[in-house]
C-alpha positions in Angstrom: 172.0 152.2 181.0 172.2 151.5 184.9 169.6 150.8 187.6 170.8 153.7 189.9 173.2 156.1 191.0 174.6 152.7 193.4 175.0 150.7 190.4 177.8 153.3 189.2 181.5 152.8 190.0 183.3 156.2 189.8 185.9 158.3 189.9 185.8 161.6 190.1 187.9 165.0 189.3 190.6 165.9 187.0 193.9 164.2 187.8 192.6 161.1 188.9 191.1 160.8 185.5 193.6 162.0 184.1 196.4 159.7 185.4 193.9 156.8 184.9 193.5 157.8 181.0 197.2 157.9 181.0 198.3 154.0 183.3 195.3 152.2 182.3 192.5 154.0 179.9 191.0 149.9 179.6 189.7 150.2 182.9 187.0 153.2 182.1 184.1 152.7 180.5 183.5 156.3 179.4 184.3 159.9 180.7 181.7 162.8 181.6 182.7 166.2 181.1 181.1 169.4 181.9 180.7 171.5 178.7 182.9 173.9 178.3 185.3 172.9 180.7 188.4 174.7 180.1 192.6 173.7 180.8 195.2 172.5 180.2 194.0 168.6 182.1 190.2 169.2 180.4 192.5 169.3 177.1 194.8 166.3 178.2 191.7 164.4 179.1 189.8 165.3 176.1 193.0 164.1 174.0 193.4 161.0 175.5 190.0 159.6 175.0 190.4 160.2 172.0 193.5 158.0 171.6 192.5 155.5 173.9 188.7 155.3 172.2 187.3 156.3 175.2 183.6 157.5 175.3 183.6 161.1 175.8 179.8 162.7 177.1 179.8 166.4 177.4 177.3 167.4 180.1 175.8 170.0 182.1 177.1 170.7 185.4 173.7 169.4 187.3 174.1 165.9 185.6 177.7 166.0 187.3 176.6 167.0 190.3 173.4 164.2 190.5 176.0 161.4 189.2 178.5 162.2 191.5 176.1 162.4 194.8 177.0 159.5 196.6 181.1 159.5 195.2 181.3 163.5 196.4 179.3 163.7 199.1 176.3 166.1 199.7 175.6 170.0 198.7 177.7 172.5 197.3 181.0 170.3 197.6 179.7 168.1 194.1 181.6 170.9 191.7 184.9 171.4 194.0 184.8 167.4 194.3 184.6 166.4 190.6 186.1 169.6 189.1 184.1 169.1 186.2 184.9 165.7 185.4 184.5 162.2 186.6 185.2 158.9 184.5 182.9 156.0 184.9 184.6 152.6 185.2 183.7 149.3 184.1 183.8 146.0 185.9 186.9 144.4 183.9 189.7 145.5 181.5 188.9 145.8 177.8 190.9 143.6 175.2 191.5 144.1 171.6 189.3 143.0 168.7 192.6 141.4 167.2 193.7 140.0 170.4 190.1 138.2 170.9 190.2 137.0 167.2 193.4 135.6 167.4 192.2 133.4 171.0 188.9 132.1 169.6 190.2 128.8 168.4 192.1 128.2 171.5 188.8 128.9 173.6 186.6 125.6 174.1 183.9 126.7 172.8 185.0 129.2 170.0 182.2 131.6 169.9 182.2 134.8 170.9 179.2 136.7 171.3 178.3 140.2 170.1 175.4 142.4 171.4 174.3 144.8 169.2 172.9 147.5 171.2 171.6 145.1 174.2 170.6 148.1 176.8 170.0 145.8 180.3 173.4 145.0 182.4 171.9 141.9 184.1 171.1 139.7 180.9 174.7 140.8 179.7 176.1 139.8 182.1 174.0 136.4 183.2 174.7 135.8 179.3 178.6 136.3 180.3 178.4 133.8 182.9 176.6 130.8 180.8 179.6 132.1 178.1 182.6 131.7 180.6 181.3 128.1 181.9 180.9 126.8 178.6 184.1 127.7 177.7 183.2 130.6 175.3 186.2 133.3 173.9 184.9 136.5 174.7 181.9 139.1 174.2 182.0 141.8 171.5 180.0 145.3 172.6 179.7 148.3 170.4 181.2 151.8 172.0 177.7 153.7 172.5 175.0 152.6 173.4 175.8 149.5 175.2 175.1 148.4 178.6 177.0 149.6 181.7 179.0 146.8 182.8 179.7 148.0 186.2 178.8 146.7 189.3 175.2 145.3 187.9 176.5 143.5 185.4 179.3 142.0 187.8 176.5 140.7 190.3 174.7 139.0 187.2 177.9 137.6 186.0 178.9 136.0 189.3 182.7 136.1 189.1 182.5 136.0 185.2 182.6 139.2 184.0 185.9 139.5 185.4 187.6 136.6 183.9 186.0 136.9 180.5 188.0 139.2 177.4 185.9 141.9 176.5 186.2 143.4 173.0 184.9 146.8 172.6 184.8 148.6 169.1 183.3 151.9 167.3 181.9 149.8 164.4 180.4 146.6 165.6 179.5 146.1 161.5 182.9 146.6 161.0 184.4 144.3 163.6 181.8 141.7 162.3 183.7 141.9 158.6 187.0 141.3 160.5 185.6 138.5 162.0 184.1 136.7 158.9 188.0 137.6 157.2 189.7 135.6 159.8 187.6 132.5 159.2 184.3 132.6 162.0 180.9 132.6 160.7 178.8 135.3 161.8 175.3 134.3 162.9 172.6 136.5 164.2 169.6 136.4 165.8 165.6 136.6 164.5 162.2 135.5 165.2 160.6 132.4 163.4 159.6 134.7 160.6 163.0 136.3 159.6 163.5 135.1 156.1 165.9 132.2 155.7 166.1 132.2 159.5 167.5 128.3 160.7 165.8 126.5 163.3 168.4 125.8 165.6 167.6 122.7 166.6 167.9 120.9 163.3 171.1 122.4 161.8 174.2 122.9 164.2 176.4 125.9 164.3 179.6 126.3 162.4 182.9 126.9 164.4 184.3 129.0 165.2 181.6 131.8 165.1 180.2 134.4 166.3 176.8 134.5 167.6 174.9 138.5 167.4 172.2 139.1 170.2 169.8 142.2 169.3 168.6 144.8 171.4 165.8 144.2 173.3 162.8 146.0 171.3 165.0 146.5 168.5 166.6 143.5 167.3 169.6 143.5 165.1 169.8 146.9 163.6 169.8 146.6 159.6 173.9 147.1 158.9 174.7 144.7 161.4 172.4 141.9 159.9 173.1 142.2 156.9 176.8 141.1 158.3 175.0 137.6 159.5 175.3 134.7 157.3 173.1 133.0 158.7 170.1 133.8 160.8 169.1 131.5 163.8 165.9 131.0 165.4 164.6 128.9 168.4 161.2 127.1 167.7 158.5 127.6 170.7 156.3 124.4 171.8 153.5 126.8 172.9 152.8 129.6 172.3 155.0 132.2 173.5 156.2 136.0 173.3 159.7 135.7 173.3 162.7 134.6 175.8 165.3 137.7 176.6 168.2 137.9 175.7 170.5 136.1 178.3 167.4 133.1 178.0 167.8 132.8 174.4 171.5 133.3 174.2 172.2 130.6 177.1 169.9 128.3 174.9 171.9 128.7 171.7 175.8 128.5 173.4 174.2 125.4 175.4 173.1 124.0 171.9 176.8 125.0 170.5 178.6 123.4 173.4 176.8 119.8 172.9 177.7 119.7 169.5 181.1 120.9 169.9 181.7 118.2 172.5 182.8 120.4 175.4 181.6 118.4 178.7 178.9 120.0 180.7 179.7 122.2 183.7 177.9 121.3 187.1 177.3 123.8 189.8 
């Protein structure tokens, strides 16, 4: 979920996470903690992602000591410096999924977009970027097994990443049903096969909406399609794999943004 140990932003040892958990838990993407850690902060910390819905990983204590390397410094001073724990942190602030579905309309493009599963932080977040200059609400990313939007991500994004709401929930199916209840139509993803699947091209988008990328070699996983009213699909003039993610997705909010009349953006 990250290109190296240099594409990780974190912080390390028990009350630095802790406080962080306890001022501002939206700032960390997940927590690693050694297994069996023991005290009264290892409980506090445990108890508070819980709360916040912070990813907790139990690990051993070599993973610590590898992933803290270049935060910790060199040899035996890993365990002393991370005391068993170190939070990873993300590249912006999480929002609500209520807060992000109460904003769509006002966004001028009102779609957000959802990856399901989507493993590689540069198309997330070249996708954010073609999402934030057309206007787009927000993105939508499950709790596990989502890219790392750390410091990866931000480079891809260019600026965007920060400035964009970011939704994160435990139950992307879920979240999709909350969606579809306040009024967007859920769309997802397929090749030119997928039964029922609309060519994009000849039938435009409903808005507001919101528009479910797949995992890379996966697709859309089964109970998350199945939350899609509609699938979309981009005819190929030759003869053709596929387009990644961020190609495809910056193919279909470029579509989305013509036809919802929001002006073009030149850089």
């Amino acid at each position: 979920m990250h290109d190296s140990s240099s594409d990780i932003s974190l912080l390390p040892g028990l009350k630095p996470v802790l406080e962080l958990l306890g001022s501002d838990p939206r700032r960390i993407d997940c927590v690693f903690c050694k297994k069996g850690l023991r005290g009264p902060d290892a409980h506090a910390i445990q108890t508070l992602c819980r709360q916040h819905g912070v990813r907790l990983n139990l690990v051993d204590q070599v993973f610590l000591d590898r992933l803290c390397a270049p935060a910790c410094g060199q040899g035996h001073r890993h365990a002393v410096a991370h005391q068993g724990v170190a939070a990873r942190l993300a590249a912006t602030e999480f929002c609500g999924l209520e807060q992000m579905l109460d904003a769509v309309r006002h966004a001028p493009l009102p779609v957000i977009v959802a990856f399901d599963q989507v493993q590689d932080p540069g198309n997330v977040g070249t996708l954010c970027r073609t999402l934030y200059a057309l206007g787009g609400a927000g993105i939508l990313l499950p709790l596990h097994n989502s890219a790392y939007l750390g410091p990866a991500a931000r480079r891809a994004a260019a600026g965007a990443l920060e400035r964009l709401p970011v939704a994160r929930v435990t139950n992307l199916a879920h979240a999709l049903d909350s969606a579809e209840e306040a009024g967007l139509t859920i769309y997802g993803t397929g090749a030119p096969n997928c039964p029922g699947a609309q060519d994009i091209f000849a039938e435009p988008m409903l808005l507001p909406a919101v528009l479910v990328l797949g995992n890379e070699n996966k697709g859309l996983r089964p109970g998350v399609a199945k939350r899609c009213a509609r699938m979309l699909h981009i005819p190929l003039a030759r003869a053709f794999d596929s387009l990644n993610v961020a190609q495809a997705g910056a193919v279909l909010l470029g579509l989305a943004a013509a036809r919802a009349g929001t002006p073009p953006t030149i850089f």
